[in-house]
VMD Tcl script that draws the C-alpha trace (Angstrom):
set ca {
  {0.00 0.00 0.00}
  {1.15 3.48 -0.94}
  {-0.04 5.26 2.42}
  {2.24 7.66 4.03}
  {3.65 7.06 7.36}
  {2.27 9.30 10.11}
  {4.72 11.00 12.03}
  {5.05 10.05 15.59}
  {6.30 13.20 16.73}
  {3.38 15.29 17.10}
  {2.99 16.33 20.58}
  {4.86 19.66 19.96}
  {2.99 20.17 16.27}
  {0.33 22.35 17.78}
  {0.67 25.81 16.34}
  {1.21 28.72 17.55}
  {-1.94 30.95 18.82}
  {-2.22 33.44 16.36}
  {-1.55 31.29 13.81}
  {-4.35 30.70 11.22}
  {-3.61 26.81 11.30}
  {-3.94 26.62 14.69}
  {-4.56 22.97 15.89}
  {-8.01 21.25 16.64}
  {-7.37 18.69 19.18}
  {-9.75 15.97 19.05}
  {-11.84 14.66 21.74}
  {-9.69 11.46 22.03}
  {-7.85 11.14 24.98}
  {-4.79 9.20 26.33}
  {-6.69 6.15 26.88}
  {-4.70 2.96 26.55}
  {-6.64 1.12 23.26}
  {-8.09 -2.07 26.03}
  {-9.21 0.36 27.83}
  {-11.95 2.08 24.74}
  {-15.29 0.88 24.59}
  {-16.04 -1.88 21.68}
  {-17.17 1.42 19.75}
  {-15.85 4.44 21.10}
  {-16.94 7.47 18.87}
  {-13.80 9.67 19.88}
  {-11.49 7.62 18.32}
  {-9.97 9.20 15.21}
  {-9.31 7.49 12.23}
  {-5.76 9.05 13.24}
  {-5.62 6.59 15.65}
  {-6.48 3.58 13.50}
  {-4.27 4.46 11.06}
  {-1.59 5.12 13.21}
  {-1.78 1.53 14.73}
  {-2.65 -0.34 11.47}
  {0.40 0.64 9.99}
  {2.17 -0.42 12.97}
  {0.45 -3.74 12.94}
  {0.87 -4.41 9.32}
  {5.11 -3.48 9.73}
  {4.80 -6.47 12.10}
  {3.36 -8.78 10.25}
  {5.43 -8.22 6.79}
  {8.38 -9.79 9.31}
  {5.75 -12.80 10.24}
  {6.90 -16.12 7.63}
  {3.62 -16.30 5.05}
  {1.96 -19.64 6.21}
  {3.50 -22.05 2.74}
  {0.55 -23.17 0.52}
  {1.10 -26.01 -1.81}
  {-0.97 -28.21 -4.50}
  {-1.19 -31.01 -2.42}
  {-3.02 -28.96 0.30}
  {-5.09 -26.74 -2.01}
  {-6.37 -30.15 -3.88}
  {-7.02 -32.47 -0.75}
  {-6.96 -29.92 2.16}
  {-4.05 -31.70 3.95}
  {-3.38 -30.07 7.83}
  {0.21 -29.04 8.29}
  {2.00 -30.67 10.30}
  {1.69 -29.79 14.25}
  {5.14 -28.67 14.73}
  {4.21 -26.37 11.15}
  {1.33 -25.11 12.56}
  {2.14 -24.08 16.15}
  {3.48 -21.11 15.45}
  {0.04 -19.35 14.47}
  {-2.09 -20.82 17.30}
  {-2.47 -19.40 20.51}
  {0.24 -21.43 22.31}
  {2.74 -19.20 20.20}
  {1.52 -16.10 22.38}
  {1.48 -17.62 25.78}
  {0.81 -14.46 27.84}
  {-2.34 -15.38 28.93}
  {-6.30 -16.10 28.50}
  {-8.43 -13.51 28.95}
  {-11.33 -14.60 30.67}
  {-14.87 -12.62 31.42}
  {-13.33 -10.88 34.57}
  {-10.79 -9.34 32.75}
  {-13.48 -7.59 30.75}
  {-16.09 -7.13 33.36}
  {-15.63 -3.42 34.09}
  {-13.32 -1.11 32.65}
  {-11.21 -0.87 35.22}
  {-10.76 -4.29 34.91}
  {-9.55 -3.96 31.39}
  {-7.39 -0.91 32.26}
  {-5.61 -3.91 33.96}
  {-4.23 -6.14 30.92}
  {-1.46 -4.81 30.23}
  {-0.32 -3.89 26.05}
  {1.47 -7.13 25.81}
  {-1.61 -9.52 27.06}
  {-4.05 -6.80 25.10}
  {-2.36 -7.53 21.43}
  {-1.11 -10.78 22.33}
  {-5.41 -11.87 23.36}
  {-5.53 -10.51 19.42}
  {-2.64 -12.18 17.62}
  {-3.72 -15.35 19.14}
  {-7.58 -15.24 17.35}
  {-5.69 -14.82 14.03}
  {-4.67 -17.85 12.77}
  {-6.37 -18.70 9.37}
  {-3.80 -19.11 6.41}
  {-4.55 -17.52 3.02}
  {-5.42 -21.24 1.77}
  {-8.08 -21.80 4.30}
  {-9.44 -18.65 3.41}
  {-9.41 -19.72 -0.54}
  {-11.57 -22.91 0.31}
  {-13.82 -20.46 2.19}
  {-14.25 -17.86 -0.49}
  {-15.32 -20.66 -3.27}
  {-17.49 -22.65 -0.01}
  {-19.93 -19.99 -1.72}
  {-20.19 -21.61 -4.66}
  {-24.26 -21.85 -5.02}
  {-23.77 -19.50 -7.63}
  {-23.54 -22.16 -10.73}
  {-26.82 -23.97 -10.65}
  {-28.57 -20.39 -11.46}
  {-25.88 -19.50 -14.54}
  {-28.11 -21.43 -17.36}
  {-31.34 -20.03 -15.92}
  {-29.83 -16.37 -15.98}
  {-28.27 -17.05 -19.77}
  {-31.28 -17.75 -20.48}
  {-33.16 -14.57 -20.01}
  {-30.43 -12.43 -20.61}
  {-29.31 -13.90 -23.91}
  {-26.10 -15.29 -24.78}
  {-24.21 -11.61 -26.04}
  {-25.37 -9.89 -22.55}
  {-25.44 -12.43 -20.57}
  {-21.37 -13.78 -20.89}
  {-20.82 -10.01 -20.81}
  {-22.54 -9.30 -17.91}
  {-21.39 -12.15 -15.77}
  {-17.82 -10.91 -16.83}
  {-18.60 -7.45 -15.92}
  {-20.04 -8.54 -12.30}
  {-17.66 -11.20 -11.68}
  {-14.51 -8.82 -12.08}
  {-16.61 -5.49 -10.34}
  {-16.74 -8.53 -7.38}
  {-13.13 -8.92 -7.27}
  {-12.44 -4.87 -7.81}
  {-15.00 -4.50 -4.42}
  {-12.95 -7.60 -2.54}
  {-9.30 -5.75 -3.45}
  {-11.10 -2.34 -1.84}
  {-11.88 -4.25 1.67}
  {-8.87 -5.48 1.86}
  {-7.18 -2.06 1.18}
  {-9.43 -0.37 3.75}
  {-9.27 -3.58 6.08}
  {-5.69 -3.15 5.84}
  {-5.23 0.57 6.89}
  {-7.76 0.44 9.93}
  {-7.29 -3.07 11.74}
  {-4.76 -3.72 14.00}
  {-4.04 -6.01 16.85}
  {-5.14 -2.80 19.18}
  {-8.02 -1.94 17.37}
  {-9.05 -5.48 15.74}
  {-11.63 -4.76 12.84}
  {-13.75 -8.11 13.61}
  {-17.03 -7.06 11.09}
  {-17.98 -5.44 7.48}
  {-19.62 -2.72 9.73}
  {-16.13 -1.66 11.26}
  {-15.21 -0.54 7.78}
  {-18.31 2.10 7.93}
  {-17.84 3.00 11.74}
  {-13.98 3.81 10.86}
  {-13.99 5.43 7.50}
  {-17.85 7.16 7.93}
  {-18.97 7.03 11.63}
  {-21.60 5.40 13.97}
  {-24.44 5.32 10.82}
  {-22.60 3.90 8.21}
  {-21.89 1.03 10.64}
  {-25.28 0.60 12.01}
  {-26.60 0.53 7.97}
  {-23.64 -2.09 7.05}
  {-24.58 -4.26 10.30}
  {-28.31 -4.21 9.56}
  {-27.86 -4.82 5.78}
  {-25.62 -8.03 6.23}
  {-27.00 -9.30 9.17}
  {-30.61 -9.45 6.92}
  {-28.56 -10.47 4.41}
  {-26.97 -13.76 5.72}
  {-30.57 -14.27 7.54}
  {-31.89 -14.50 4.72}
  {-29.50 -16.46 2.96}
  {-29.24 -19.31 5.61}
  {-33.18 -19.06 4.79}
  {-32.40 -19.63 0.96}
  {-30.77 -22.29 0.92}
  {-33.07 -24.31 3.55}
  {-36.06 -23.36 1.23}
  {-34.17 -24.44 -1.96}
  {-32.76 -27.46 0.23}
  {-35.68 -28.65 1.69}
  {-37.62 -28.61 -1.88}
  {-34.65 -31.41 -2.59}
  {-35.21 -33.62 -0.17}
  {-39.17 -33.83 -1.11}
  {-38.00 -34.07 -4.65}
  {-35.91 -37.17 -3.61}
  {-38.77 -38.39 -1.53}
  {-40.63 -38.57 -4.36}
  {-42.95 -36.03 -2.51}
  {-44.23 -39.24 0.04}
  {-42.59 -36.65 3.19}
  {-44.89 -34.04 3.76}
  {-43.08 -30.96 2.64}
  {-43.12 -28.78 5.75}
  {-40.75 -31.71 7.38}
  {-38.62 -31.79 4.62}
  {-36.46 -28.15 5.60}
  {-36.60 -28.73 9.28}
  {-34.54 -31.72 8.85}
  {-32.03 -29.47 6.86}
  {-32.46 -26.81 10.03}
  {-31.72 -29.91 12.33}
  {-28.23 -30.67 10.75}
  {-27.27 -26.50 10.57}
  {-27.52 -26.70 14.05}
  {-25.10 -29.23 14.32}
  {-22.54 -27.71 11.90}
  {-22.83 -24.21 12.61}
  {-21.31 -25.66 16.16}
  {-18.18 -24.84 14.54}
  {-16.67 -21.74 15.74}
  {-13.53 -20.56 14.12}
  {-13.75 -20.33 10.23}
  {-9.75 -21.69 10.54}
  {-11.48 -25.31 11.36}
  {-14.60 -24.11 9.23}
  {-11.56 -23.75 6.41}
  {-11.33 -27.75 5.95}
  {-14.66 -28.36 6.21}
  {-15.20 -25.44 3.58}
  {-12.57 -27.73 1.03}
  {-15.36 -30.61 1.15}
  {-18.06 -28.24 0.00}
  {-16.06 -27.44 -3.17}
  {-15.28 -30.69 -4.47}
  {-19.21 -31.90 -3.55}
  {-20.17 -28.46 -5.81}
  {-17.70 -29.88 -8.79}
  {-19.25 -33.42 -8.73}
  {-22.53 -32.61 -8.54}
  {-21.50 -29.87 -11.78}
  {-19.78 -32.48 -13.56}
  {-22.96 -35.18 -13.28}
  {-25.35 -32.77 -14.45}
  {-23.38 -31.98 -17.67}
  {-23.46 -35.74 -18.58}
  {-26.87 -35.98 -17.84}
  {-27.98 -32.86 -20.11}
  {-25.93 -34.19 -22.95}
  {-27.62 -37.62 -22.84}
  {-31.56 -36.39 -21.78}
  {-33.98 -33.92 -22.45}
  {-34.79 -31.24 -19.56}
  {-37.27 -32.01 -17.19}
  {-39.81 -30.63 -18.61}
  {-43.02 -30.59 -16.25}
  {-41.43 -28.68 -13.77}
  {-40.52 -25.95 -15.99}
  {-42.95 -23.55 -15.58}
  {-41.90 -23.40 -12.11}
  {-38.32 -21.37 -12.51}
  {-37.31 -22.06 -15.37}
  {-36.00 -19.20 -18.01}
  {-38.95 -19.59 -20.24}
  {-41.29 -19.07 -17.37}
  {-39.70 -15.50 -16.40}
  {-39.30 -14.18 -20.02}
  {-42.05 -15.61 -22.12}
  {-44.23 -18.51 -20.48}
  {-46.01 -19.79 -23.81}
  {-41.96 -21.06 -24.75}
  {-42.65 -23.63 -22.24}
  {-46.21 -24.01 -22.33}
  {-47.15 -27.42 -24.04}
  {-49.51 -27.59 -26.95}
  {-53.17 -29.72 -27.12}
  {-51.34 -32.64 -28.08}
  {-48.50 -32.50 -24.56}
  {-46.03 -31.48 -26.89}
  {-43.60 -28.78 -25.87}
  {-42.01 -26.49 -27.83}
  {-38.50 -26.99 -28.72}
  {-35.07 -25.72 -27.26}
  {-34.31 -21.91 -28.40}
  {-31.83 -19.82 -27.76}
  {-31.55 -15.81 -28.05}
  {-28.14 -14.00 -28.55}
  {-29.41 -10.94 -27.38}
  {-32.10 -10.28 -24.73}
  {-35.40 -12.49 -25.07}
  {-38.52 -9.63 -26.56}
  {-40.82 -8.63 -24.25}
  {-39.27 -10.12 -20.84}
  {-37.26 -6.96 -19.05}
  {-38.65 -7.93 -15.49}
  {-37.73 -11.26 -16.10}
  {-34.11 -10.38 -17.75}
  {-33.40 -8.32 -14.87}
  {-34.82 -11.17 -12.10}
  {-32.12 -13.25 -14.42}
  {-29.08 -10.61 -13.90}
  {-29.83 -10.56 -10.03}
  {-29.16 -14.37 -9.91}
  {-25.64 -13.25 -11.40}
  {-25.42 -11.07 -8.11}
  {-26.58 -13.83 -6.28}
  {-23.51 -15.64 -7.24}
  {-20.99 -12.97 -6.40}
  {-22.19 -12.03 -3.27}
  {-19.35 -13.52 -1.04}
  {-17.48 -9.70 -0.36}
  {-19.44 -9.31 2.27}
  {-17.64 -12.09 4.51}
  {-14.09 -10.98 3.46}
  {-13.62 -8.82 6.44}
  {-14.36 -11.73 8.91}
  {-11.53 -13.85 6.88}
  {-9.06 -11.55 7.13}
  {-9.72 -10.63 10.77}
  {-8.87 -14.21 11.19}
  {-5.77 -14.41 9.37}
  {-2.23 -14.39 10.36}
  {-1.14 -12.17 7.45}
  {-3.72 -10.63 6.16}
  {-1.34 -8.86 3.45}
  {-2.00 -12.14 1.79}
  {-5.75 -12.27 1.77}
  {-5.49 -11.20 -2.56}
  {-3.93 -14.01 -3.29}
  {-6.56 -16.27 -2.08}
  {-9.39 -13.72 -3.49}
  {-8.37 -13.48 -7.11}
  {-7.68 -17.50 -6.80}
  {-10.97 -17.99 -6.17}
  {-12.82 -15.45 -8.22}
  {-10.81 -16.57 -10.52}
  {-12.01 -20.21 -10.06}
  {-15.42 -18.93 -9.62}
  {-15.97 -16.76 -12.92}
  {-14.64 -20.36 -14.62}
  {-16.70 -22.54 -13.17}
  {-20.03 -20.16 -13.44}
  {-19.53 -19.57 -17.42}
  {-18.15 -22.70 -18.54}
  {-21.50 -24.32 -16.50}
  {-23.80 -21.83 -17.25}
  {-22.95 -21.98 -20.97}
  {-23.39 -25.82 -20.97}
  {-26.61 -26.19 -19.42}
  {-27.82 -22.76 -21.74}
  {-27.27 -25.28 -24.71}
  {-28.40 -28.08 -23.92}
  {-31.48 -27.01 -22.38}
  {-32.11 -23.54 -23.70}
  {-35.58 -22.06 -22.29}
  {-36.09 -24.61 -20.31}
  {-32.96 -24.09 -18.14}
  {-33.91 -24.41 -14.34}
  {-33.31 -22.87 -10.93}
  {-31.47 -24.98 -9.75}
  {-29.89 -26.59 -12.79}
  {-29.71 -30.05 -11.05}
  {-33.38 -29.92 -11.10}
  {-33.79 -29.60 -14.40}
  {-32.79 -33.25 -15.71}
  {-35.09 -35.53 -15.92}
  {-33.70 -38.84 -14.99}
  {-34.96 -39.41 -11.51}
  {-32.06 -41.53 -10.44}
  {-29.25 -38.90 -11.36}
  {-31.72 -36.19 -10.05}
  {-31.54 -37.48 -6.49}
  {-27.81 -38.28 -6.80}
  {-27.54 -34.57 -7.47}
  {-29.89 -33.35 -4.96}
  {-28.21 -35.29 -1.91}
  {-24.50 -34.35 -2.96}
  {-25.45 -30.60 -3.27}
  {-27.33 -30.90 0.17}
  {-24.24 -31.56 1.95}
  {-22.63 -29.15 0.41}
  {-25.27 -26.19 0.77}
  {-25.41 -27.56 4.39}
  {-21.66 -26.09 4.80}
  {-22.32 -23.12 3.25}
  {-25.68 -22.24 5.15}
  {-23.56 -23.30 8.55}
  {-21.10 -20.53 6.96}
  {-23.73 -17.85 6.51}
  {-24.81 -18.73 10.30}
  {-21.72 -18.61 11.74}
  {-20.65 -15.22 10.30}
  {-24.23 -13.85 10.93}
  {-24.35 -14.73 14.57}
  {-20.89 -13.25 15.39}
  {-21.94 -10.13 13.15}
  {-25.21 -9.67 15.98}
  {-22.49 -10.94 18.66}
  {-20.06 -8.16 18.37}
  {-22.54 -5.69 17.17}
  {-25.66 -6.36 19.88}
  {-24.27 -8.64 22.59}
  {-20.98 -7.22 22.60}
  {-21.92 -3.18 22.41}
  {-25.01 -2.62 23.72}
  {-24.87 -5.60 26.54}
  {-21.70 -5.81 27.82}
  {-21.49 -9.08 27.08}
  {-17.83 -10.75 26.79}
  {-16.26 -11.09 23.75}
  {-16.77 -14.47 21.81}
  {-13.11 -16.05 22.77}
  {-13.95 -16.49 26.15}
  {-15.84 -19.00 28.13}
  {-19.16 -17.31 28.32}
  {-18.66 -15.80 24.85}
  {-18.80 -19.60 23.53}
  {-21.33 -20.48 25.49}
  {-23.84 -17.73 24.43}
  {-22.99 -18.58 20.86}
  {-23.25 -22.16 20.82}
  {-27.04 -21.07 22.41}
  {-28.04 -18.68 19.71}
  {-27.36 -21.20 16.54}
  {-30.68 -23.09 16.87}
  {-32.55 -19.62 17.54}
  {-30.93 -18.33 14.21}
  {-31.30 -21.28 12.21}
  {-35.24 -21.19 13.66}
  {-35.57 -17.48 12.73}
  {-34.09 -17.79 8.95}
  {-36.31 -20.61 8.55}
  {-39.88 -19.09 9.68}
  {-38.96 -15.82 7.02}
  {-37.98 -17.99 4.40}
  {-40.72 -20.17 4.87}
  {-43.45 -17.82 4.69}
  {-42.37 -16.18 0.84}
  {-43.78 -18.86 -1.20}
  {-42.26 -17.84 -4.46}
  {-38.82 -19.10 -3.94}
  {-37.29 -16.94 -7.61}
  {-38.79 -13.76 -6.66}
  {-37.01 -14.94 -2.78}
  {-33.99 -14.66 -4.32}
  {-34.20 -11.49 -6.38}
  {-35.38 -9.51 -3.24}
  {-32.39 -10.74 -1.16}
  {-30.09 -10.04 -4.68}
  {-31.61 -6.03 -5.09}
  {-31.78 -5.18 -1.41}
  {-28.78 -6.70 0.31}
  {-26.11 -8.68 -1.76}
  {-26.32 -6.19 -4.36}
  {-25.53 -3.39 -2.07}
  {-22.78 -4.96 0.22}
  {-21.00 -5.96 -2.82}
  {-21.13 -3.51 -5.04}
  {-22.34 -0.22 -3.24}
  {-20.93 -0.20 0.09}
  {-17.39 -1.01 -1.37}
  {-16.51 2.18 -3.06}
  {-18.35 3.91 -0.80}
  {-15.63 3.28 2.53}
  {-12.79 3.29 -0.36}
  {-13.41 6.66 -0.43}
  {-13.89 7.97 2.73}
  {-11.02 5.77 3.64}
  {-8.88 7.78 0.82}
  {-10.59 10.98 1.90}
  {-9.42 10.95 5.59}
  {-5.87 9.31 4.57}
  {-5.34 12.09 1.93}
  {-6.55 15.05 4.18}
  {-3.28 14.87 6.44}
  {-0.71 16.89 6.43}
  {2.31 15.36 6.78}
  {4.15 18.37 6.28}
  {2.72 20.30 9.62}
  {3.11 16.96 11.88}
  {-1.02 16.16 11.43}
  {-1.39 13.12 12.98}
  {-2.06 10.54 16.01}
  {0.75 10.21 19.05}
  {0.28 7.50 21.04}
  {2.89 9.19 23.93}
  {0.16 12.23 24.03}
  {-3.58 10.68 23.00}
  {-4.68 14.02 21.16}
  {-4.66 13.85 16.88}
  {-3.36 16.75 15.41}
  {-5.62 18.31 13.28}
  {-5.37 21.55 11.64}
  {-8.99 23.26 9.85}
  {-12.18 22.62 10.39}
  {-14.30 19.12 9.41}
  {-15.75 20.40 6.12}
  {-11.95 22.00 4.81}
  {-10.13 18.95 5.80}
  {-12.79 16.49 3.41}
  {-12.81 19.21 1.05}
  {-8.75 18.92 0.58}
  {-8.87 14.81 1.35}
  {-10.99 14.48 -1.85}
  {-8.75 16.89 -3.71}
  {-5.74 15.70 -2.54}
  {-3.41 12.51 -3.89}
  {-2.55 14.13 -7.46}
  {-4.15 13.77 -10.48}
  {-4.36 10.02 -10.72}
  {-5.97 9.57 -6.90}
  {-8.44 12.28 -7.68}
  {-9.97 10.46 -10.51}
  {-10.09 7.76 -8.74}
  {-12.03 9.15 -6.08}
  {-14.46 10.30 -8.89}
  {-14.20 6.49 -10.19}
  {-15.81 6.11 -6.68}
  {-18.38 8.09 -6.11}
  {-19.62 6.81 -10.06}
  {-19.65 3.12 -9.21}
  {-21.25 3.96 -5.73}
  {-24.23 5.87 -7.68}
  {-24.51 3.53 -10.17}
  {-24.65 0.43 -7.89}
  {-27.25 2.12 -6.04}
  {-29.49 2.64 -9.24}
  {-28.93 -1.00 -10.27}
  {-30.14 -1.57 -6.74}
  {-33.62 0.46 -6.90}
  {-34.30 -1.38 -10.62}
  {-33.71 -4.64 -9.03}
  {-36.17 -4.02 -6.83}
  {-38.77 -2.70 -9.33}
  {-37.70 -6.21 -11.02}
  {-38.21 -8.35 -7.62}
  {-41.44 -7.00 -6.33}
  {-43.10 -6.75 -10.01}
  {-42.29 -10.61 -9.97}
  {-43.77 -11.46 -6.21}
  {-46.66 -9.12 -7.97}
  {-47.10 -11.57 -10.76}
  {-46.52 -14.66 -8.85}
  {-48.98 -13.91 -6.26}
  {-51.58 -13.50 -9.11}
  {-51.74 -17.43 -8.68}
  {-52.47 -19.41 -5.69}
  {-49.04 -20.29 -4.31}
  {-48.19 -22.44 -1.43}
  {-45.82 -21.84 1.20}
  {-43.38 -24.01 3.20}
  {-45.68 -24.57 6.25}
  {-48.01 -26.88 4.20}
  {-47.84 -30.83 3.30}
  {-47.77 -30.65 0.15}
  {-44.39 -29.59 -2.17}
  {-44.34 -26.74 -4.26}
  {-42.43 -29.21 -6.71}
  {-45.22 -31.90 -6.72}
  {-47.35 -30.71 -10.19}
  {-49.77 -33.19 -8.53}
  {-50.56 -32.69 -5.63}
}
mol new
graphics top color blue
foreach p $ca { graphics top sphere $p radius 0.5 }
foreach p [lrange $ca 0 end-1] q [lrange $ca 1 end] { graphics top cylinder $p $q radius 0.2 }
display resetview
């Protein structure tokens, strides 16, 4: 990172009097950092900065955990004596244990050492184990035909390329913010710390609410789309409502897991489960038509043009077609389509809870170009494969879509387990997103590492899994589900809310003046700031050269323009929950499976 150091001499940079620069000492005081509240509002982004850089000198001298091919194709565990060094036994100071944060007195008590130490011991994922978890999230496949499909093949490849890189442009911003506020004083734990230390208080409470709905009501999704698979493979004998409670059942069981470093190896399961179930599917659709009863259920034809899938007199349907531009008269339905392709890039938002469990996080790019790389791949070489062989007819979820029963449940169990994994991923981040946020802040309670910390997590799984299930449940129309989570949450947190901390990140960064000793001293507690609020954003934005100024423009363009895509994919999604509700539609409370054509 090209960030300028901040001076550390300060203290005697205060101006003199009459001097029209004279210094405006912030309200933050010589507090030791384990000392602050959770989220103290008087702490400058001086401060952060000041301690990030500090952090991140440290860990350029830390070895970068060695990644090979043998343990990014079978997951293989280092070693013990390999992986020592980066658990909590390397940083033997102490545990911190619910009296040391009890009052904060108390806390005034750890000393610096125990303080950074209690934070260098919670980071120990590698940037491997944070590849596995970045492609865990690979739902994104089954929806690639169904979204070529009403987009067209000419916008559709060009779209998906367009999002998927945009995805990995937002992921590279995190991590540049993530990198210049965290520290093992001032640990960045949540996506919501990048608003709170770039924006203030606001920006964090909109971040928290947005991804805590978010992941809510993803873990929701997928028990929804889940439980519709195991009534498919009961060949609809289990009454329905049953069928995503037993998926519930097992999340509780999985999301037990605590730590995404031992969530990492489970995570390299999901993948390979993904690839199989991807690699039956294409040698079904080569060898069978699409399964066509089911198609006016989510398939493309039934969001752009129903009468392409509608059979004649005779039971006959009409044949395969393809469009290479986008299908006539079907913009709600090509734009339903496009927010699948969100849908499947959606996995920024948990980048700042795998690098605030890393050892280096320097080397978090690495891992998220690998696997957007990987991703972007696997979504257009599927996507284009099941938009030929199955044209119109391509289905929500694509494994769904082939006919031959057999191979259809074979499909439907493998991709359980592995939605299972990701859903106890989506749980696990959401509940320590309301931990640190809720719990944490507004209750005192003590932070997750500790005994009563565990405890109070392992108690809230069921009541999230229970939660995400009763919302989910209730929407009947499982499509238009999707594009309302896609326009009002994924959308924003991966495309909007990016840019959006880049800049005031960039803004703050910019607006010092290294020159007249600006700055953060940790022997005094005051920043130095010279000007008042409005002057000092005013030169920030202006300030960089040439090249950083347009950048910042860059910024504020893809912030505006991700927030208009957001308002027309909502015009999209609730037109189609209008249109769907036109018909009598069941929910997931009842016996009988939205699936079964005869019941």
């Amino acid at each position: 990172m090209d960030e300028k150091a901040i001076p550390t001499d300060t203290a005697g940079s205060t101006g003199s009097p009459g001097s029209p620069r004279s210094p405006d000492l912030s309200l933050s005081t010589h507090i030791k950092p384990q000392g602050r509240k959770p989220y103290d509002p008087t702490i400058t982004f001086e401060e952060y900065f000041y301690y990030a850089q500090r952090t991140r000198q440290e860990e350029m001298a830390l070895e970068s955990p060695v990644v090979n091919w043998r343990e990014i194709m079978i997951g293989k565990k280092k070693k013990e004596h390999d992986a020592g060094s980066e658990g909590p036994a390397a940083h033997p100071a102490l545990q911190l244990t619910e009296e040391n944060f009890a009052t904060s007195a108390n806390r005034l008590e750890i000393s610096d050492g125990e303080w950074s130490n209690a934070s260098r011991a919670f980071r120990t994922a590698s940037w491997g184990a944070c590849f596995y978890l970045i492609t865990t999230d690979i739902l994104g496949p089954y929806g690639v035909g169904f979204s070529l499909g009403t987009l067209g093949w000419g916008p559709g490849v060009a779209l998906y390329t367009v999002f998927g890189f945009m995805a990995g442009y937002s992921g590279y911003l995190i991590w540049r913010v993530f990198c210049g506020i965290d520290s093992y004083e001032f640990p960045a734990k949540n996506y919501g710390d990048l608003g709170f230390r770039t924006w203030g208080t606001a920006a964090r409470w909109v971040t928290n609410i947005f991804q805590a709905l978010a992941l809510l009501l993803l873990t929701g999704q997928v028990t929804i789309q889940f439980g519709e698979n195991i009534s498919q493979v009961s060949k609809f004998r289990l009454c329905y409502a049953v069928c995503p409670v037993l998926f519930v059942c097992a999340g509780f069981v999985l999301t037990q897991i605590r730590t995404l470093k031992s969530y990492g190896w489970v995570a390299n399961l999901a993948v390979w489960l993904n690839l199989l179930v991807i690699f039956i599917t294409m040698g079904v659709m080569a060898n069978s038509p699409p399964n066509f009863p089911i198609s006016k259920l989510g398939s493309a034809g039934s969001a752009v043009d129903l009468t392409t899938v509608t059979p004649d007199a005779a039971g006959n349907y009409p044949p395969i077609r393809h469009y290479g531009g986008l299908p006539p008269n079907g913009l709600v339905g090509s734009i339903n389509g496009l927010l699948s392709g969100v849908l499947a890039y959606a996995g920024a938002q948990l980048f700042v809870e795998f690098l605030a469990e890393m050892r280096r996080p320097l080397d978090f790019l690495k891992a998220m170009w690998g696997a957007q790389f990987f991703l972007y791949s696997v979504y257009l070489i599927y996507g284009c494969y099941v938009y030929h062989f199955q044209g119109q007819y391509s289905f929500n979820p694509s494994y769904q879509g082939i006919s031959p029963y057999n191979w259809q449940t074979a499909a439907n169990m493998i991709s359980l387990l592995g939605a299972l994994i990701a859903a106890g991923l989506y749980g696990n981040i959401g509940i320590k997103v309301f931990y640190n946020n809720i719990l944490l802040d507004l209750f005192s309670a003590p932070p997750l590492n500790t005994k009563t910390g565990k405890i109070i997590y392992a108690s809230m799984v069921p009541v999230w899994w229970s939660i995400a299930f009763v919302i989910a449940a209730a929407i009947p129309d499982y499509f238009g589900f999707v594009s309302v989570i896609s326009a009002s949450t994924l959308l924003n947190l991966t495309y909007t809310m990016p840019p959006f901390f880049a800049l005031g990140f960039d803004i703050q960064k910019n607006a010092l003046l290294g020159d007249q000793s600006e700055g953060f001293n940790p022997a005094t507690g005051p920043a130095v700031r010279y000007e008042s609020t409005t002057k000092r954003w005013i030169r920030g934005f202006l300030s960089g050269g040439a090249f950083q100024v347009a950048i910042n423009v860059w910024h504020v363009i893809y912030f505006l323009a991700s927030l208009s895509m957001s308002g027309l994919g909502m015009y999209a999604a609730i037109q189609g929950l209008i249109n769907a509700f036109k018909d009598n539609q069941l929910n997931s409370f009842s016996c009988q499976s939205p699936l079964n054509l005869n019941g």
